[in-house]
Every structure is written in structure tokens, then in C-alpha cells.
C-alpha positions, 0 to 999 in steps of 0.5 A: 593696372595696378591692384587698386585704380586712382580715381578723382570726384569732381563736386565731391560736397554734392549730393551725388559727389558724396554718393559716388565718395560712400560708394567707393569706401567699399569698392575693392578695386578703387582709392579715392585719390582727388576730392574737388569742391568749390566754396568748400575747397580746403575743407575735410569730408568729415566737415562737410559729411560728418558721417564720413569722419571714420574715413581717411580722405583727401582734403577738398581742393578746388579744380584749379589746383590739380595736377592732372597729369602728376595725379596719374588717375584711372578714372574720374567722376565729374559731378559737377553743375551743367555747362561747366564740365565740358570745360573742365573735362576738355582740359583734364583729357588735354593734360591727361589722356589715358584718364577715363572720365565718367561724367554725371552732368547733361553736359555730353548727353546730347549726341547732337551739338546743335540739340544741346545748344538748343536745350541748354542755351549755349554753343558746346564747348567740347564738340570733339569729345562729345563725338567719342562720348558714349551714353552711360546706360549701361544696360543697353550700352555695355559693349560700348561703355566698356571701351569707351575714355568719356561716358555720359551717365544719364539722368535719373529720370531718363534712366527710369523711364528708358530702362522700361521702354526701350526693349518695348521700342526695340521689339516694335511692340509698342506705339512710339506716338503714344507714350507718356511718362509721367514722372515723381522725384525725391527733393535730392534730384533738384541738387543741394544748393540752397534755393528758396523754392526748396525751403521745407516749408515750400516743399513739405505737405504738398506735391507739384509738377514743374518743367512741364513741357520743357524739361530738358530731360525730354531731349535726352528722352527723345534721343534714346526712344528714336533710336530704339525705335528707328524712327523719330519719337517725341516723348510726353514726359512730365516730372514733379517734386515730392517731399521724400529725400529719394527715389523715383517713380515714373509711371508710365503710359503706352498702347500696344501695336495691333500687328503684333497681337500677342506682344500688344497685350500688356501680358505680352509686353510684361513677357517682353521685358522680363526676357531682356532683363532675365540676366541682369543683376541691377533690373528686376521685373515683377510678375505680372500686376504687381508695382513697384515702390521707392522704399523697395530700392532706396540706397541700392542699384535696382531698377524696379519694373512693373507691368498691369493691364489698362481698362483701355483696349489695347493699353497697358500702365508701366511704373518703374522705380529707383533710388536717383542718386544710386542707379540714377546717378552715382550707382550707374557711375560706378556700375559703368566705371567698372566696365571701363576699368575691367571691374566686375559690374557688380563690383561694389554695388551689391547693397540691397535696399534699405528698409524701411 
């Protein structure tokens, strides 16, 4: 491979195309070789991110108009709107296999076809690939995503709330019937289109909760947590909006299982978790009782995780934080897109949060 790896970023005038663009001005290892826009295509960056204008960056253009196989890519990024990338990657892939593909949509999420047409209301268009896409959780799934072509980077809400459950699943230390995620996200998690409900005015000086017992996050949830725990799990996941630009909080509830008394105290899981995480540069475990803020991992890769005793016998409370457009989405990418590119991981993604 050549010093600097070419890679495109499909939906590049979104909030996540424009993270995964800011990302990669200070990656080492990467040139942004293809921007793609819709109704901004022909447009420079600076025009549409004026604090992008310093950069030298291809003209937005819109899908149709790439020569995949002439633009000779590493990897591309798909931040585009669900139900159009399975499509567009199905297409790229025909054209040029050797491209990798990180995908930030929901459209290859979803293991099962059938649970993706039951979710998201049509048949999946790319039931090939979606049988050699790999989850794009890139602690729990490292080995996997390092060889993987396609990877599915996971929501922002379920990044959040996986990463503090899963080792808990896998460790059988916790009840996989009693667990609620209660979930808040910053106004960037809804996309930048314009949408009356998310006017100023509609938003600002209050706090809602909204897909409440529907979300589709919960299949991706649900898919994740049965198989951490081996068996079928359906979570209780309830997310809401709050009038901050970024981030997540989910807090969540879980009782410990009694045959394992020691890991069944909140002490013990906290043990649990600050174990598997020892190692890894992108969770930080508090001690035990502290928790976590958003402002303590806005604009940078970390997952913040916090552990505290329940008043309830037998239960314990978990709030894990991150910013949903780094970790949550774009940082992810990236910390996945090195793996698969034989980058260091932390390559380009060691910002520390911005304060305050």
C-alpha cells in the first residue's frame, strides 16, 4: 500500500460526513481523494463548512458521477441516509472489489434480512454483502473488523450502551430480562436536515423522549445483547432529545445475578468491567461511584463509563457517556478504518476532550 491510503466520504455535507472529513485532515496515514454530496454536489467544502476553507479538498460531486474503479480507493466511508447505501455500496463493490467500505448508516447492521425488513420497512437490497458485513464495534469486534471489506459502524446509542453491558452479559453477571437503557442525545444525533420539530424554538428549553417503544436501535440492541449472553434478550431502551449540540448519556439499569454473588454487587461489576477495558485506549472506567459527563468527552473518541450501587437490593445504576458524532459515529469509523488498513488504532483519534 502506498504511504497515504485514498479514501472517499460519501454524504460529506453531513454532520458525520463533515466529522469523518475534520478527522482525517490530521490523519497521517490518509487523502481524502472523493467528496459526494446531493443537493450540495458541485459545491466546495469551504462553502459549506467555512471552517474547513484552510484545506485544499475535492469539489463535492454527486454519487452518480464517480468512477469507482478509476478512483483506485483504499476505503470509503458511507454517510449517507438508511435505505440508500445498501445500493450505492452494492454498486461500488461490483465496480471495485479491492475498496474497503466502513458504512455509518443502519443499512448493514442488522444480521438478519428479515429483522432489517421488519425495522426498517423494505426487503435488503444487498443480502450477499450483508452476509460478510462485520459489526463495527471495534472493541468487541477487533479481530473480525481487521479483515473484514464491509463493516457496519453501530449507532451512537447502541455504542453507548453496549460498550457498558456487553463484558456484564458475556461474564453472566448480570439478569439479561432486567435491563433498561435509558437514553439522552445531543440535537446532532437527529441529522442536519431541516425539520420543523427541530427548529430552535421547538427544541430549546425543554427535553422529550421520542420512539418510545419502537426505536430501531432496539433491533440492533437486542442483536448484540443475545449474543453476549447466549441466549435472547430484549432490551428496555427508551432515547430522548436534549438541546446540547453533542453527546450521549445513557443511564442504565441492571440487577446482578445471585449465583454469582460477588459479581452480583454493583462493587463486583464495576471490577468486571474495569478489567476488560484495563487495555483499551478509547473506554475509561471511573472508580467506583463516580459518573460520567458529556462535556468530559465531547469532540474526542472516549467512552466514559461509571458504576454506583442502587438502593434496591441486588441492583446497581451504569451511566456511560460519548460524543455521538466521534465514538458514536465518525471516530469509530476512523478507529475501525485503521484496523482494516493495517493503521495503528489510535492512529488520528488521540484528541482529548474539549473543555468546557
Amino acid at each position: 500500500m502506498a504511504d497515504k491510503a485514498k479514501i472517499a466520504v460519501l454524504g460529506a455535507s453531513g454532520y458525520t460526513g463533515a466529522e469523518l472529513v475534520r478527522l482525517l485532515l490530521r490523519h497521517p496515514r490518509a487523502e481524502i481523494a472523493v467528496l459526494t454530496a446531493d443537493r450540495r454536489a458541485g459545491q466546495e467544502m469551504r462553502e459549506v463548512f467555512p471552517q474547513l476553507s484552510p484545506f485544499a479538498l475535492p469539489k463535492l460531486a454527486t454519487i452518480e458521477r464517480i468512477d469507482w474503479k478509476a478512483a483506485r480507493l483504499n476505503l470509503a466511508f458511507c454517510a449517507l441516509p438508511h435505505a440508500t447505501t445498501q445500493t450505492v455500496i452494492k454498486e461500488l463493490l461490483a465496480k471495485a472489489p479491492k475498496t474497503k467500505v466502513v458504512d455509518l448508516s443502519a443499512d448493514f447492521r442488522l444480521a438478519d434480512p428479515a429483522a432489517y425488513a421488519r425495522w426498517y420497512g423494505h426487503e435488503h437490497r444487498a443480502p450477499k454483502l450483508q452476509r460478510e458485513a462485520v459489526y463495527g464495534l471495534t472493541e468487541v469486534y477487533r479481530r473480525e473488523i481487521k479483515t473484514a471489506r464491509l463493516v457496519a459502524n453501530p449507532g451512537c446509542y447502541t455504542s453507548c450502551a453496549e460498550l457498558a453491558l456487553v463484558p456484564l452479559l458475556r461474564a453472566k453477571a448480570i439478569d439479561p430480562d432486567e435491563i433498561v437503557v435509558d437514553a439522552k442525545s445531543g440535537m446532532t444525533g437527529a441529522g442536519r436536515g431541516a425539520r420543523e420539530e427541530m427548529l430552535f424554538s421547538e427544541v430549546s428549553e425543554g427535553f422529550h423522549a421520542y420512539g418510545v417503544g419502537h426505536h430501531r436501535h432496539m433491533a440492533e440492541l437486542d442483536q448484540e445483547f443475545s449474543k453476549a449472553a447466549g441466549r435472547a434478550v430484549t432490551v428496555t431502551f427508551t432515547p430522548h432529545l436534549v438541546p446540547m449540540n453533542r453527546g450521549i448519556l445513557s443511564t442504565i439499569y441492571v440487577r446482578g445475578l445471585k449465583k454469582t454473588p460477588r459479581a452480583a454487587t454493583a462493587e463486583g461489576l464495576h471490577a468486571i468491567l474495569l478489567k476488560s477495558y484495563v487495555n483499551e485506549p478509547f473506554v475509561h472506567v471511573l472508580p467506583f461511584g463516580k459518573m460520567p459527563q458529556t462535556r468530559h468527552v465531547r469532540g474526542s473518541n472516549m467512552t466514559f463509563i461509571g458504576v454506583a450501587r442502587d438502593r434496591a437490593a441486588g441492583r446497581a445504576i451504569i451511566c456511560s457517556a460519548l460524543d455521538n458524532l466521534v465514538k458514536g459515529a465518525s471516530g469509530q469509523a476512523v478507529q475501525n478504518m485503521n484496523l482494516m488498513l493495517g493503521f495503528p488504532e489510535t492512529m488520528g483519534l488521540e484528541q482529548v476532550a474539549l473543555f468546557p
